[in-house]
Structure formats: structure tokens, C-alpha cells
VOKOLZA-605654 format. One record per residue (C-alpha): x, y, z; residue in one letter. Coordinates in nm, 4 decimals, always signed. Layout:
<atoms>
+----------+----------+----------+------+
!        u !        v !        w ! code !
+----------+----------+----------+------+
!        X !        Y !        Z !    A !
...
+----------+----------+----------+------+
</atoms>
This chain:
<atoms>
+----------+----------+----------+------+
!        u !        v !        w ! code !
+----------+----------+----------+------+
!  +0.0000 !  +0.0000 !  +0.0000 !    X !
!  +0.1427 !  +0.3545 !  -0.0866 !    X !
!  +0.0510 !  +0.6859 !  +0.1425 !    X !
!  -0.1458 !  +0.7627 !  -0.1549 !    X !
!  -0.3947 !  +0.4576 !  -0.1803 !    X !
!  -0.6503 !  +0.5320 !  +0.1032 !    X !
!  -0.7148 !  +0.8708 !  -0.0477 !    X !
!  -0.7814 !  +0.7381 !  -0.3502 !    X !
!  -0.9713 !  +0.4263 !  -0.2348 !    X !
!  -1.2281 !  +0.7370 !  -0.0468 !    X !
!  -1.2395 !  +0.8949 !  -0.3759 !    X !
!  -1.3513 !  +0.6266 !  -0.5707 !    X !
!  -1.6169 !  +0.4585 !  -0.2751 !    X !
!  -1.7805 !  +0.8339 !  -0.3241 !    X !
!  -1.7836 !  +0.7931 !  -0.6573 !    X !
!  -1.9487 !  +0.4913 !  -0.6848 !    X !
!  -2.1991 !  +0.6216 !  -0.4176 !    X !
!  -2.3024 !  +0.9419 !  -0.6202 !    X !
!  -2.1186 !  +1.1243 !  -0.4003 !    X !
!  -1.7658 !  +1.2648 !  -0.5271 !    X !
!  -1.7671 !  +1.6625 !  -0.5643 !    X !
!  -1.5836 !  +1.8136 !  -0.7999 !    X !
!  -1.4578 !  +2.2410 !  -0.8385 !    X !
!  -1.6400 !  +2.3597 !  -1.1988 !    X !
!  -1.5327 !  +2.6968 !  -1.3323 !    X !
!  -1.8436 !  +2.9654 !  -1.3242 !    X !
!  -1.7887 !  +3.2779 !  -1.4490 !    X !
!  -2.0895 !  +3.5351 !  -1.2827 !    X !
!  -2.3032 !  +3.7276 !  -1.4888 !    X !
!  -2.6090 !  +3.9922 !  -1.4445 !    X !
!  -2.9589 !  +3.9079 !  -1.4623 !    X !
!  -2.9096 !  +3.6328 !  -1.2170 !    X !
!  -2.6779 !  +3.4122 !  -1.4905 !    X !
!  -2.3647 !  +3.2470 !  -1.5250 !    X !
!  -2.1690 !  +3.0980 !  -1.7711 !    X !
!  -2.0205 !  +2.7692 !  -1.7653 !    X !
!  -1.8119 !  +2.5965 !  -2.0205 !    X !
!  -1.9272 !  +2.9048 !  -2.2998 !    X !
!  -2.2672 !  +2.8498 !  -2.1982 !    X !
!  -2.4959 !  +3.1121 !  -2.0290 !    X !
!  -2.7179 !  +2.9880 !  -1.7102 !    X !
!  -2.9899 !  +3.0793 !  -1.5160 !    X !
!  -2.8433 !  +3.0334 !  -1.1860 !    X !
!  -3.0291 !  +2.8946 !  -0.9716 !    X !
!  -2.7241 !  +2.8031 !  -0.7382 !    X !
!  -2.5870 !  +3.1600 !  -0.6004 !    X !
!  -2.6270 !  +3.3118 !  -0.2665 !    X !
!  -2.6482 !  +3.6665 !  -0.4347 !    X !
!  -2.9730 !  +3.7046 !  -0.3041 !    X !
!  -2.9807 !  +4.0812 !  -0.3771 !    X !
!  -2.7732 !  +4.1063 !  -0.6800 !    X !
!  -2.5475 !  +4.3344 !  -0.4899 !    X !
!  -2.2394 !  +4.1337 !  -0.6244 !    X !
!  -2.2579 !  +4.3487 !  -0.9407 !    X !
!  -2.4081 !  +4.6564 !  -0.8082 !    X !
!  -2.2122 !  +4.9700 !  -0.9403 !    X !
!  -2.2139 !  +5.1218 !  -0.6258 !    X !
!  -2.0025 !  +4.8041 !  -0.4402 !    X !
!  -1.7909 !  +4.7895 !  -0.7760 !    X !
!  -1.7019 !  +5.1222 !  -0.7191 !    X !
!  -1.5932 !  +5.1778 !  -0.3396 !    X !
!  -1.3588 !  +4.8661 !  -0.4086 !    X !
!  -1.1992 !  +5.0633 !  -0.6507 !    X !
!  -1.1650 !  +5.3801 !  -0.4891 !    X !
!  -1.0527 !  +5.1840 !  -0.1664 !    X !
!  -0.8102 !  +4.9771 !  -0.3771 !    X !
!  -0.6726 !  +5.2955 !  -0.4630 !    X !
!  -0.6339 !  +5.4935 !  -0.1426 !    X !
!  -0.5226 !  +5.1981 !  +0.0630 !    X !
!  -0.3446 !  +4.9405 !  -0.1777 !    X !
!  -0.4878 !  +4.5824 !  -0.2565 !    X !
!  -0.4058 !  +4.3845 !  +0.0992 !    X !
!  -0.4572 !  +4.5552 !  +0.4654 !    X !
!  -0.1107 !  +4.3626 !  +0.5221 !    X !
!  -0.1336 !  +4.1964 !  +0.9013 !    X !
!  -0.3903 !  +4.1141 !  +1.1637 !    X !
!  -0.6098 !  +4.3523 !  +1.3285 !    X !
!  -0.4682 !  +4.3340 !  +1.6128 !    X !
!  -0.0858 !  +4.4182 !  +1.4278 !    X !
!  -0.0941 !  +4.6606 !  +1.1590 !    X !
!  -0.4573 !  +4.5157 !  +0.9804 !    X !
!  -0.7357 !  +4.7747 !  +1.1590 !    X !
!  -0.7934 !  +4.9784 !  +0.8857 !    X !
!  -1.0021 !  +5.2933 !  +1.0245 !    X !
!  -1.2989 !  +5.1397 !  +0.8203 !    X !
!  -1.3694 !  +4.8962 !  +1.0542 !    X !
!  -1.5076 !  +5.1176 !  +1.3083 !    X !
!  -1.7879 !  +5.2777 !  +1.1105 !    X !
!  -1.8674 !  +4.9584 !  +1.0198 !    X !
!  -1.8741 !  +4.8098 !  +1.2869 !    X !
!  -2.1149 !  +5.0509 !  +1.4286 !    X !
!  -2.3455 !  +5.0319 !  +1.1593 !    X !
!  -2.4141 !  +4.6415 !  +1.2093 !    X !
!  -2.4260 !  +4.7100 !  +1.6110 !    X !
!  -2.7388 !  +4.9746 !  +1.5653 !    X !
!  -2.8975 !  +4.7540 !  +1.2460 !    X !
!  -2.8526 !  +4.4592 !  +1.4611 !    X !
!  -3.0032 !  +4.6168 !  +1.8042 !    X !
!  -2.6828 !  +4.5460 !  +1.9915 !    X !
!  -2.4072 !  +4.7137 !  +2.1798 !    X !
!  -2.1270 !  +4.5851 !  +1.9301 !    X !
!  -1.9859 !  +4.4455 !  +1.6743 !    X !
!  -1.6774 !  +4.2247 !  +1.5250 !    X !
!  -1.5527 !  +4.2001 !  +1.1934 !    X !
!  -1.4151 !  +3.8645 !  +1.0769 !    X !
!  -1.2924 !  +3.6644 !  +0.7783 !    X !
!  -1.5254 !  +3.3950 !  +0.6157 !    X !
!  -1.8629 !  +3.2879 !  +0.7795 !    X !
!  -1.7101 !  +2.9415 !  +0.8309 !    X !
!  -1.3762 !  +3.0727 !  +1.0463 !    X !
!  -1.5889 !  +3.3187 !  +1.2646 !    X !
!  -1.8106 !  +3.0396 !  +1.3698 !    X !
!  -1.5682 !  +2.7471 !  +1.4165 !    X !
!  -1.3290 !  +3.0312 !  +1.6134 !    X !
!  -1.5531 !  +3.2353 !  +1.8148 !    X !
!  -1.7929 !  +2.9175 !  +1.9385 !    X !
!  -1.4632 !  +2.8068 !  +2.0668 !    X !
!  -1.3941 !  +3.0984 !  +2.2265 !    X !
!  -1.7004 !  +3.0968 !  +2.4043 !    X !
!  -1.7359 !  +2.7524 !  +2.4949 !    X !
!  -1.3967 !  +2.7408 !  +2.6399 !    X !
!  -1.4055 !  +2.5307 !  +2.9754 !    X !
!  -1.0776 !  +2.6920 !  +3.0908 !    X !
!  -1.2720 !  +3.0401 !  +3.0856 !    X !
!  -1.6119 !  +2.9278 !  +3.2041 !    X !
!  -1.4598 !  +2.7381 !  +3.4859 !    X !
!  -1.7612 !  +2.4937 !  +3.4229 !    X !
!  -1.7942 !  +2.1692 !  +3.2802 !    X !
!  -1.9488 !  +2.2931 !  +2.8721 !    X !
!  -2.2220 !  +2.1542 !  +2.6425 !    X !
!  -2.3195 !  +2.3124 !  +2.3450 !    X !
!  -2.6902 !  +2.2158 !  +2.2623 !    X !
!  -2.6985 !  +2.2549 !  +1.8478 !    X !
!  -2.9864 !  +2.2271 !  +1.5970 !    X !
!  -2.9753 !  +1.8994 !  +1.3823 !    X !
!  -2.9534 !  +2.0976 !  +1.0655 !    X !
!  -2.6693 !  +2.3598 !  +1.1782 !    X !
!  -2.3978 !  +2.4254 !  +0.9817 !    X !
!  -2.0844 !  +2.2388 !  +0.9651 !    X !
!  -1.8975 !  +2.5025 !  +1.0693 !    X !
!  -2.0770 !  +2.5293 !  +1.4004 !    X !
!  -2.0189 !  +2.1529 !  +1.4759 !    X !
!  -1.6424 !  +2.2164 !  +1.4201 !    X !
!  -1.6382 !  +2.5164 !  +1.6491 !    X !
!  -1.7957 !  +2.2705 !  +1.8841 !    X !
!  -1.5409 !  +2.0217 !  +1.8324 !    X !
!  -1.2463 !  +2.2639 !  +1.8834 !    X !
!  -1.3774 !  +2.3845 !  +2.1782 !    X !
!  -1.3952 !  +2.0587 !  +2.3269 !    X !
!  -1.7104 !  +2.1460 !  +2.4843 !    X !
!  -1.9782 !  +1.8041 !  +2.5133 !    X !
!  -2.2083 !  +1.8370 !  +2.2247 !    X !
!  -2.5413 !  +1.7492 !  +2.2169 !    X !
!  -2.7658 !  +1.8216 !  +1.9173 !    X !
!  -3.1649 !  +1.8369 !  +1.9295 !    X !
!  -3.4669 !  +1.7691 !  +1.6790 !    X !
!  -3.4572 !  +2.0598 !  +1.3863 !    X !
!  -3.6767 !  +2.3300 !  +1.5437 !    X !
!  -3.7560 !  +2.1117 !  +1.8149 !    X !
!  -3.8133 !  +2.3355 !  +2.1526 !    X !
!  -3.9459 !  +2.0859 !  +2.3439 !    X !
!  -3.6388 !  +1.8159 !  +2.2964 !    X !
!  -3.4136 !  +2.1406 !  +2.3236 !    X !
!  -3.5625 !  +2.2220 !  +2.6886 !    X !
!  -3.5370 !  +1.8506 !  +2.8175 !    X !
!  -3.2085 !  +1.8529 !  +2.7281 !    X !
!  -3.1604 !  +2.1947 !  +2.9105 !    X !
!  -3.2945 !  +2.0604 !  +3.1517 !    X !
!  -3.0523 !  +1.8094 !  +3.2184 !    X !
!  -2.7589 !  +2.0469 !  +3.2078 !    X !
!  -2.8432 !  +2.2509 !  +3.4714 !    X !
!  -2.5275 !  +2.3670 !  +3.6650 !    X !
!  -2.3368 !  +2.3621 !  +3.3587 !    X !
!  -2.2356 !  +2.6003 !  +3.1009 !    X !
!  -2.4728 !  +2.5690 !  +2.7970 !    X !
!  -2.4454 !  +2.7258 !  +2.4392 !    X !
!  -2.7657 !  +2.7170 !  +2.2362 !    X !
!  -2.6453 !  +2.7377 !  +1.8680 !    X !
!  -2.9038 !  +2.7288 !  +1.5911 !    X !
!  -2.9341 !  +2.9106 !  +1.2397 !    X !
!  -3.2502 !  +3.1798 !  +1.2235 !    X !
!  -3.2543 !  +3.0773 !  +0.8365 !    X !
!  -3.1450 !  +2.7341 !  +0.7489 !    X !
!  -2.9511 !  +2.7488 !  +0.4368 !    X !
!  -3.0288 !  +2.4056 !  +0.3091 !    X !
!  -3.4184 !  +2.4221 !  +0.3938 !    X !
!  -3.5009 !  +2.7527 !  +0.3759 !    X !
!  -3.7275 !  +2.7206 !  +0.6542 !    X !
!  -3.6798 !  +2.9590 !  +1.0133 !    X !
!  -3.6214 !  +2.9470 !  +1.3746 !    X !
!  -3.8521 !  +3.0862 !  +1.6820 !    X !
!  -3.5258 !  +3.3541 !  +1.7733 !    X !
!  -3.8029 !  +3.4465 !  +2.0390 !    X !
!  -3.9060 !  +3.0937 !  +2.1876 !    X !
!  -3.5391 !  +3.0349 !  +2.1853 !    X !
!  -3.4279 !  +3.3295 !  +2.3292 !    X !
!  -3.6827 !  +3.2615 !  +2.5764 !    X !
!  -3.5595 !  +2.9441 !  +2.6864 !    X !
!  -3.2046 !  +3.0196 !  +2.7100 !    X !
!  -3.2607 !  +3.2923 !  +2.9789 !    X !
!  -3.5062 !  +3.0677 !  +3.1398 !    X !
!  -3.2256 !  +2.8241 !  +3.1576 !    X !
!  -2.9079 !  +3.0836 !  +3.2146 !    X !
!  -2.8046 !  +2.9653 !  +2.8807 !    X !
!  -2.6403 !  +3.1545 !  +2.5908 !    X !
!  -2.7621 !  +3.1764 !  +2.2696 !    X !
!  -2.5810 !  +3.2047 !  +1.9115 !    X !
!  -2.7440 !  +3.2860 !  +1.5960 !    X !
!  -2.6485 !  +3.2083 !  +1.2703 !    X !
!  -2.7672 !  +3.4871 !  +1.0354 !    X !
!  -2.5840 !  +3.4299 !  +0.6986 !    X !
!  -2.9047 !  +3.3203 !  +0.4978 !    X !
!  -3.1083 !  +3.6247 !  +0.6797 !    X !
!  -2.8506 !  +3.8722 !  +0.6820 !    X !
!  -2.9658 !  +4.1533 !  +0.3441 !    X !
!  -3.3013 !  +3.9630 !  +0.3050 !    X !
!  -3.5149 !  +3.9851 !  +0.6482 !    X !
!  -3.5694 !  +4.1730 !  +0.9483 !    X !
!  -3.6106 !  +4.5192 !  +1.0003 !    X !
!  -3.4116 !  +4.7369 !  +0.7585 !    X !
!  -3.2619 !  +4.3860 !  +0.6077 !    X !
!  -3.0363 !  +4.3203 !  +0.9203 !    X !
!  -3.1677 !  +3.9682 !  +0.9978 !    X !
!  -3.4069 !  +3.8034 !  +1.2215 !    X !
!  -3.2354 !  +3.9223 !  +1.5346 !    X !
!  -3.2789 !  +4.3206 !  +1.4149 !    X !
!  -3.6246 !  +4.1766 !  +1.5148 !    X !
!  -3.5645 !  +4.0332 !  +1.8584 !    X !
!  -3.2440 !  +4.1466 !  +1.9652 !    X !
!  -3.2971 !  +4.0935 !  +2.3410 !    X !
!  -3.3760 !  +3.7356 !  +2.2833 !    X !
!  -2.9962 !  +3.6604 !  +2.1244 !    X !
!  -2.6725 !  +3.7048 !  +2.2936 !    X !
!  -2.4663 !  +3.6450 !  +1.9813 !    X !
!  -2.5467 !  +3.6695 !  +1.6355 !    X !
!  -2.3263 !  +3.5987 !  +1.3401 !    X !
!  -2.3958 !  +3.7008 !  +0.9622 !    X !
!  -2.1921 !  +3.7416 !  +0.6172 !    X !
!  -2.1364 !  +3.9677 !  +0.3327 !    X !
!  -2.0673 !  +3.7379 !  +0.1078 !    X !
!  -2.4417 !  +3.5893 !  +0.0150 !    X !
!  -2.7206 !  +3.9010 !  -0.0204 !    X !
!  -2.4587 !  +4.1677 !  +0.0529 !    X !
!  -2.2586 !  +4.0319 !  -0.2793 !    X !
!  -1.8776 !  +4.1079 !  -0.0941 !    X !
!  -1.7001 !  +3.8741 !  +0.1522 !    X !
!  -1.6499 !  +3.8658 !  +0.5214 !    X !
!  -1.8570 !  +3.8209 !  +0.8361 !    X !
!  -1.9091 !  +3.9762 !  +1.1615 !    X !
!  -2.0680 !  +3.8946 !  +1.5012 !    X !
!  -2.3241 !  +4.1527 !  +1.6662 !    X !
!  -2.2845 !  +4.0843 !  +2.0653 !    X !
!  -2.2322 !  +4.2784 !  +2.4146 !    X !
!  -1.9548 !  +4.5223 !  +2.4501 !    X !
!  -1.8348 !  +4.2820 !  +2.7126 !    X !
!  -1.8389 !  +3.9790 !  +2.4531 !    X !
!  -1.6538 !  +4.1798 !  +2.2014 !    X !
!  -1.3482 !  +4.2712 !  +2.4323 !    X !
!  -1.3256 !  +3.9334 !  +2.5260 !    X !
!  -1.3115 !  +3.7982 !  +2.1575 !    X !
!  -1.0465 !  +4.0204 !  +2.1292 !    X !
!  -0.8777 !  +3.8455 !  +2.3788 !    X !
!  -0.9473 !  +3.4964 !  +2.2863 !    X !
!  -1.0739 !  +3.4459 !  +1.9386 !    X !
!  -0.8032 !  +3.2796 !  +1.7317 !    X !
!  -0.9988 !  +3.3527 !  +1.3717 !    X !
!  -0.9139 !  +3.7405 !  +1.4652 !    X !
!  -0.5872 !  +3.6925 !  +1.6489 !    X !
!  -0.4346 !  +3.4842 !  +1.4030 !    X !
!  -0.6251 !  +3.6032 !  +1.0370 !    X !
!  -0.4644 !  +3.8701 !  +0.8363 !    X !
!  -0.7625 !  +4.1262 !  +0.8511 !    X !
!  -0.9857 !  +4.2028 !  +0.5322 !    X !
!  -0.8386 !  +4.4069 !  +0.2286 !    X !
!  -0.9679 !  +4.7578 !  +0.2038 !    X !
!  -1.1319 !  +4.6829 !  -0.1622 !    X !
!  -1.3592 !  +4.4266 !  +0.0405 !    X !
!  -1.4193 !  +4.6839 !  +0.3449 !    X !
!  -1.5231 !  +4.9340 !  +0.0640 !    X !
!  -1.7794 !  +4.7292 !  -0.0484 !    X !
!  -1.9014 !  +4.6400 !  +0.3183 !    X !
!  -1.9200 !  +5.0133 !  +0.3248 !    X !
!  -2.1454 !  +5.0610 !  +0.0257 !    X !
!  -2.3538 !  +4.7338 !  +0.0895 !    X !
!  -2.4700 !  +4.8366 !  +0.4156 !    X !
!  -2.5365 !  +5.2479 !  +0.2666 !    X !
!  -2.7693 !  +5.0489 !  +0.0267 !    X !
!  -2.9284 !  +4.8287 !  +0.2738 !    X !
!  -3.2648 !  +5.0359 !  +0.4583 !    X !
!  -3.3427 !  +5.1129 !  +0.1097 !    X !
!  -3.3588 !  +4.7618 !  -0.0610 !    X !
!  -3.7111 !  +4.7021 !  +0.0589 !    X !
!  -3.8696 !  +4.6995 !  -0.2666 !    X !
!  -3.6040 !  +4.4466 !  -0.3739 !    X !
!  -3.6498 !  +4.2096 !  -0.0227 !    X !
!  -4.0534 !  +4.2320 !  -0.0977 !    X !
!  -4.0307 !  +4.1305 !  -0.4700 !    X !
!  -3.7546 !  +3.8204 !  -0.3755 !    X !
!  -3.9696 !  +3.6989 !  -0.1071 !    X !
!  -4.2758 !  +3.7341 !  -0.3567 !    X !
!  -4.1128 !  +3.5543 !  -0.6370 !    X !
!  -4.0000 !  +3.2824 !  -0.4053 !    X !
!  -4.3785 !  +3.2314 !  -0.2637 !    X !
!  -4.4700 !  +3.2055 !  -0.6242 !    X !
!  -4.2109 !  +2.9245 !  -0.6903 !    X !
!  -4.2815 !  +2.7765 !  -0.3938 !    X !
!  -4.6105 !  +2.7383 !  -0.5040 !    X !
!  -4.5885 !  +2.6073 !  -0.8438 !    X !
!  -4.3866 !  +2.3615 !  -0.7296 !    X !
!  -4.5383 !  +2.1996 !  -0.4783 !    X !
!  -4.9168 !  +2.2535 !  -0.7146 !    X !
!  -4.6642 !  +2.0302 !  -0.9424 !    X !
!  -4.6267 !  +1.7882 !  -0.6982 !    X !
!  -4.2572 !  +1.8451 !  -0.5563 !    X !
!  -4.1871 !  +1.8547 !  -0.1979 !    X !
!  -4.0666 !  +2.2174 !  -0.1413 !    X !
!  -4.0227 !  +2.1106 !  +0.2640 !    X !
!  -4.0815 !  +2.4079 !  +0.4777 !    X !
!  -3.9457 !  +2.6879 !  +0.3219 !    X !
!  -4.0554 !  +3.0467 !  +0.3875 !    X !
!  -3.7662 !  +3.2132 !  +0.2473 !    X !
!  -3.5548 !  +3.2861 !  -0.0864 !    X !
!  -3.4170 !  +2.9183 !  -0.0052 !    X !
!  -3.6108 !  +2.6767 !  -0.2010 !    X !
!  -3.4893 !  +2.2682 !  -0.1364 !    X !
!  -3.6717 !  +2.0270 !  -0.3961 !    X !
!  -3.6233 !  +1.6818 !  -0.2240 !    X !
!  -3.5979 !  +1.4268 !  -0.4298 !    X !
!  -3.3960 !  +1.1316 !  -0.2107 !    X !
!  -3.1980 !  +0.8971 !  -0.4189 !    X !
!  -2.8571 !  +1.0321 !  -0.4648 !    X !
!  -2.8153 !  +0.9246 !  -0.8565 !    X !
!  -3.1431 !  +1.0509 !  -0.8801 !    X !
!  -3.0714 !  +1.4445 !  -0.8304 !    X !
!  -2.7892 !  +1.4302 !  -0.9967 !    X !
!  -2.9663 !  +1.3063 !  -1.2940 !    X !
!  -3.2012 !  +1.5716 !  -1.2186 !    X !
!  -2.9627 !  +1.8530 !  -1.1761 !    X !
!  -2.8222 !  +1.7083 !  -1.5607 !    X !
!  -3.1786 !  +1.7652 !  -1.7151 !    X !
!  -3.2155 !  +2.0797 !  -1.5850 !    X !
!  -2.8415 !  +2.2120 !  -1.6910 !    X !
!  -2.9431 !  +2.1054 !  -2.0019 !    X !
!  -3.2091 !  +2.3608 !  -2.0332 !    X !
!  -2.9942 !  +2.6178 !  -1.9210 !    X !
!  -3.0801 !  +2.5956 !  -1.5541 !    X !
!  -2.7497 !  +2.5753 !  -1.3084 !    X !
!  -2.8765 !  +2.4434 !  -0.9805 !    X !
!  -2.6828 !  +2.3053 !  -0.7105 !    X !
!  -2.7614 !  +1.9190 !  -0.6302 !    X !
!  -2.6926 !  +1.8879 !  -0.2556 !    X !
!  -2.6037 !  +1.4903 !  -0.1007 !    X !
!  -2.5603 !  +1.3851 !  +0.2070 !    X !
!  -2.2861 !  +1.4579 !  +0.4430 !    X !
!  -2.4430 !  +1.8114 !  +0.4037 !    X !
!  -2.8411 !  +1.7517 !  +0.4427 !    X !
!  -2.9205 !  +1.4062 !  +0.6023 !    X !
!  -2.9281 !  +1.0949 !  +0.4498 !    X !
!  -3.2253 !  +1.0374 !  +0.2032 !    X !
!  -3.2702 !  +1.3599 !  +0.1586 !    X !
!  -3.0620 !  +1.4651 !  -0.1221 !    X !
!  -3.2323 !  +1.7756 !  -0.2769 !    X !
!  -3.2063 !  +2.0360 !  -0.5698 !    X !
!  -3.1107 !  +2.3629 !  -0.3409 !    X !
!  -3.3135 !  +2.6704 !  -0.5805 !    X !
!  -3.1383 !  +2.9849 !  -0.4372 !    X !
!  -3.3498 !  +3.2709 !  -0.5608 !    X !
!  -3.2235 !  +3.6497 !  -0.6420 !    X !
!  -3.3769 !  +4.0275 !  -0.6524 !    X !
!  -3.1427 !  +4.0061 !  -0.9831 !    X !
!  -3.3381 !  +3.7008 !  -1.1604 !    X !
!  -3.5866 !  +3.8008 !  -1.4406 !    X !
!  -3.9154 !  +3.6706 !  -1.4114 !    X !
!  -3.9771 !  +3.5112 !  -1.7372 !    X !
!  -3.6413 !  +3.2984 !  -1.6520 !    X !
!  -3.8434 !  +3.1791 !  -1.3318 !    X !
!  -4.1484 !  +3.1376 !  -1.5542 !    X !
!  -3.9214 !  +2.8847 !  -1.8130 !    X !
!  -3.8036 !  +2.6984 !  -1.5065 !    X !
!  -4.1411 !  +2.6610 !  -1.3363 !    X !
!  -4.2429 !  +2.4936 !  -1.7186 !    X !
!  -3.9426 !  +2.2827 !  -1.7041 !    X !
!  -4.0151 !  +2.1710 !  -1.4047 !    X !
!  -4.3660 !  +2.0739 !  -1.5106 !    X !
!  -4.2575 !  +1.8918 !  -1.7540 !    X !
!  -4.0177 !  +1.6569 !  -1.5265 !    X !
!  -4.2255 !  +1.6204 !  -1.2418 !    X !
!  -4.4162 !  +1.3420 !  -1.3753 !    X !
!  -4.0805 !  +1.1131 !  -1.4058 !    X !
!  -3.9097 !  +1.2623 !  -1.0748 !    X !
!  -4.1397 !  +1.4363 !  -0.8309 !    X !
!  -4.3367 !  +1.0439 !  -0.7878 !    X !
!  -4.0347 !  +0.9009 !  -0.7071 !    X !
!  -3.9009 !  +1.1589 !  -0.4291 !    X !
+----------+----------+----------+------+
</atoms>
């Protein structure tokens, strides 16, 4: 056996199950389109939810910061990397979000895996630590809860009641409720103000994933927790779905922010964000109050998919949001699906299990302000025309 034969034996065993992945160049378009392999798409695929990857007005301020302050913000934050930018904007997701502060991270996936780590550290706490997760979390929470080395414990999807009985029998302890308030692979929300409810009733604390919510809902288009801040001690979000940039932040207590400071090794360690990217934070979040038109119409077209669909005879889950799964099951099956559909000019992304559970292997239909709505109108057709072969068989 070489060092090289289990990695190829994995490769292979996922291949034969349906279940290799494999990187595709996509080169972005407007109008909610992308072109692969000299063909244009409808994409179906992209977290752009508000177009604002293309927006002049992003486009622009990464230019002009490019210019001022160079290409790379050289260092961490906490060296030479805290480029005066931060502040304002760091201020402006504090008052959207309803809280005292806020952070500024790298990618979604690094602030959650190193700041639930930072908070669920035992040697801090002085407490034994469970973190008490939704099912359908991301994987990047799990990890955080992992590196933490807290005791993880994960209840039903939405479930409050299995949530409080196992609050219930961690009293004493230090417990971190971690859920998303939009799922990204279900499109479906949490009860931020049952939750919140519970974890004070409990003396836990509670973290919020906002990255699906964050541009699309809440008051002013800060998220769900713009709605309910009291109810959430921690919420995390992106730029890099509806605010079309990159980055993420966490909206928390002034106290919670210091200490992250301290302890958070995805800010310590992480050379901070390049201006060009902090310019179009900048312009993204000038634009946001005023998107409402643009929020209304996404969450109108997705009602109207939603139901054509399911008056088609897919099974559209519980989605209430811009996130629209089509489960289908089989593996081979939504691939094959996926194929039909690219061939009518429809990208859409075919998600298998490890990321949604097993069995339910789904078309993920990520809908954006920037989609036309005779594309939608073709696609609803299309779909028409291959529920009779696929929708039976989900």
C-alpha cells in the first residue's frame, strides 16, 4: 500500500456512491446568470440574493478603496490590519442589529468554528461545557464545537421541546444554544423568540447564525435578530451571500466583544480584510434600509415558486424564504435531475448527504432580486414537464 492509496480508495467509494464533488469553473453574470463551459445559465445556485455582487455602487468603493489603501490591509487587526474602516462599520451592524457591538471577521465558516470556541472554552467558564446545536446547523458550528472541546449534544430541527429537556438536564453547567434563524439548506426559520426565551429561562447563551437572513429579512434587512435582539446574545452574519462582498461579523455585548479580542483565534491569528472588500461592506450596508422593494419582490417571487412547485407535486419542505430545497432522495437521482435541468440552461446546485441528512438529497433553488421573471417562468415549465418522471419518485 502507498501513502497515496486510502485517499484514492475514499475517492472512488464516493464515486461509486453518487457522491464525489468536484470544483467547476463559473464565471458570474447579471440578470441572475452564469456561464459555464461558454454556456450562459440561469443560476439557480448563487447566494447573491440581492444582486449586490454586481451593483455599481459596491464595484465602485472597491476601486476607490483599492486605490487609497493598496490591494491587501497587510497583518492582523490586532498588528498593523485595523484599517479605520472597521469602526464605522462596525457601528453600523451594532445599531442595524439592536446590539451594543460588533466584530468584523474573515469567512462565515472561520468566525463560527473560532468564536464558538472561544465561548465555549471550559478553561474560561470554569464549568464543565455543552453546546446544545440544531440537527440541521452548519458544519462550521459543529467544528467550532469540536475545537472547543465542549460536550455536544444536538436536538430535533426546530424542536423546543427536545431542546428544553435537554436543558434541563444540564443545569449547573455552562450551555451554548447554537441554531441558524434561516437554514440554508431548507429555507425554513427558527422561533429567535421561543429560543431566546428558553435560554434565559435556563441561564443559557444563545448564538445565531444569520448568513441566509442577513440583506433579506428583518427590520431594515439586518436579519431576524434586528427583530428580537434581546432574545440573542450572539449573532453571526456574512457579506458574502445578499450583501454580494465577503467577510462576516458577530453583533454581541460590549463585554463579549473585548473578550473575543482576547481569545478568538480567527481574529488573532487572520490577516484582517483588504480595504477593496471593506469598501464594499461600506457601500452594501449604505444600500441596505433602502432595498425594501427588492427584499418584498424576492420573497414574492419565491412564494410564487414555492407554489408552483409543490401545485406540481414536488416537496418544497418548509421553506418560507428565498431558499427553495426540492427533495428528491436517491442520490443518482438528483444528480440526474440537476443534468436535465443544466441542459435547459438551468445551473442548480444538487446537494447529497454529508451536508443535508441521508435520504434527503435535494435540488437547493437559491433565488435572487437580480433574476428576471420570465427565466423563473421557463423553469417553473421545465419543471412541469419533469415532475411526472421525478417528483413520484421523491
Amino acid at each position: 500500500m502507498t501513502l497515496a492509496d486510502p485517499y484514492r480508495d475514499y475517492c472512488r467509494l464516493r464515486d461509486e456512491a453518487n457522491l464525489l464533488r468536484q470544483l467547476r469553473d463559473a464565471e458570474p453574470l447579471a440578470h441572475g446568470q452564469v456561464r459555464r463551459g461558454g454556456r450562459d445559465f440561469v443560476n439557480l445556485a448563487s447566494n447573491d440574493y440581492l444582486g449586490l455582487s454586481r451593483h455599481p455602487a459596491l464595484i465602485q468603493a472597491a476601486q476607490a478603496y483599492a486605490e487609497a489603501f493598496g490591494s491587501g490591509s497587510t497583518a492582523s487587526r490586532l498588528v498593523t490590519g485595523n484599517h479605520p474602516a472597521y469602526a464605522a462599520i462596525e457601528e453600523r451592524i451594532a445599531t442595524g442589529k439592536g446590539k451594543e457591538a460588533a466584530l468584523l471577521l474573515a469567512s462565515g465558516y472561520q468566525t463560527n468554528l473560532t468564536v464558538i470556541a472561544a465561548l465555549a472554552d471550559k478553561a474560561v467558564v470554569k464549568r464543565p461545557v455543552t453546546i446544545l446545536a440544531d440537527r440541521l446547523v452548519h458544519h462550521s458550528i459543529l467544528q467550532g464545537a469540536v475545537l472547543s472541546g465542549a460536550r455536544l449534544q444536538r436536538f430535533g430541527h426546530n424542536d423546543l421541546y427536545h431542546l428544553e429537556t435537554l436543558l434541563q438536564a444540564r443545569r449547573g453547567e455552562f450551555v451554548l444554544i447554537a441554531s441558524e434563524s434561516v437554514f440554508g439548506m431548507d429555507g425554513d426559520r427558527a422561533d429567535l423568540a421561543a429560543l431566546g426565551e428558553l435560554a434565559t429561562r435556563y441561564g443559557a447563551m444563545l448564538y445565531i447564525d444569520e448568513a441566509h437572513a442577513t440583506g433579506v429579512l428583518g427590520k431594515d434587512g439586518f436579519g431576524l435578530v434586528a427583530d428580537c435582539p434581546l432574545a440573542v446574545d450572539v449573532a453571526m452574519g456574512t457579506f458574502g451571500k445578499a450583501l454580494g462582498s465577503f467577510g462576516s461579523y458577530i453583533a454581541c455585548s460590549k463585554l463579549l466583544r473585548d473578550y473575543l479580542v482576547q481569545r478568538c483565534g480567527g481574529l488573532i491569528y487572520s490577516t484582517a480584510l483588504p480595504p477593496p472588500v471593506l469598501g464594499s461592506i461600506a457601500a452594501a450596508l449604505e444600500l441596505l434600509p433602502n432595498l425594501v422593494s427588492d427584499r418584498a419582490g424576492l420573497l414574492e417571487l419565491a412564494e410564487a415558486l414555492r407554489t408552483a412547485l409543490r401545485g406540481q407535486g414536488w416537496d418544497c419542505g418548509a421553506s418560507t424564504t428565498q431558499i427553495i430545497p426540492v427533495l428528491v432522495g436517491a442520490e443518482a437521482a438528483v444528480l440526474e435531475l440537476a443534468a436535465r435541468l443544466e441542459a435547459e440552461g438551468f445551473l442548480v446546485a444538487a446537494i447529497r448527504p454529508p451536508t443535508v441528512p441521508a435520504g434527503t438529497a435535494r435540488l437547493r433553488l437559491s433565488l435572487s432580486a437580480a433574476h428576471r421573471p420570465d427565466d423563473i417562468a421557463r423553469f417553473i415549465t421545465v419543471m412541469a414537464r419533469l415532475a411526472v418522471q421525478f417528483a413520484s419518485a421523491a
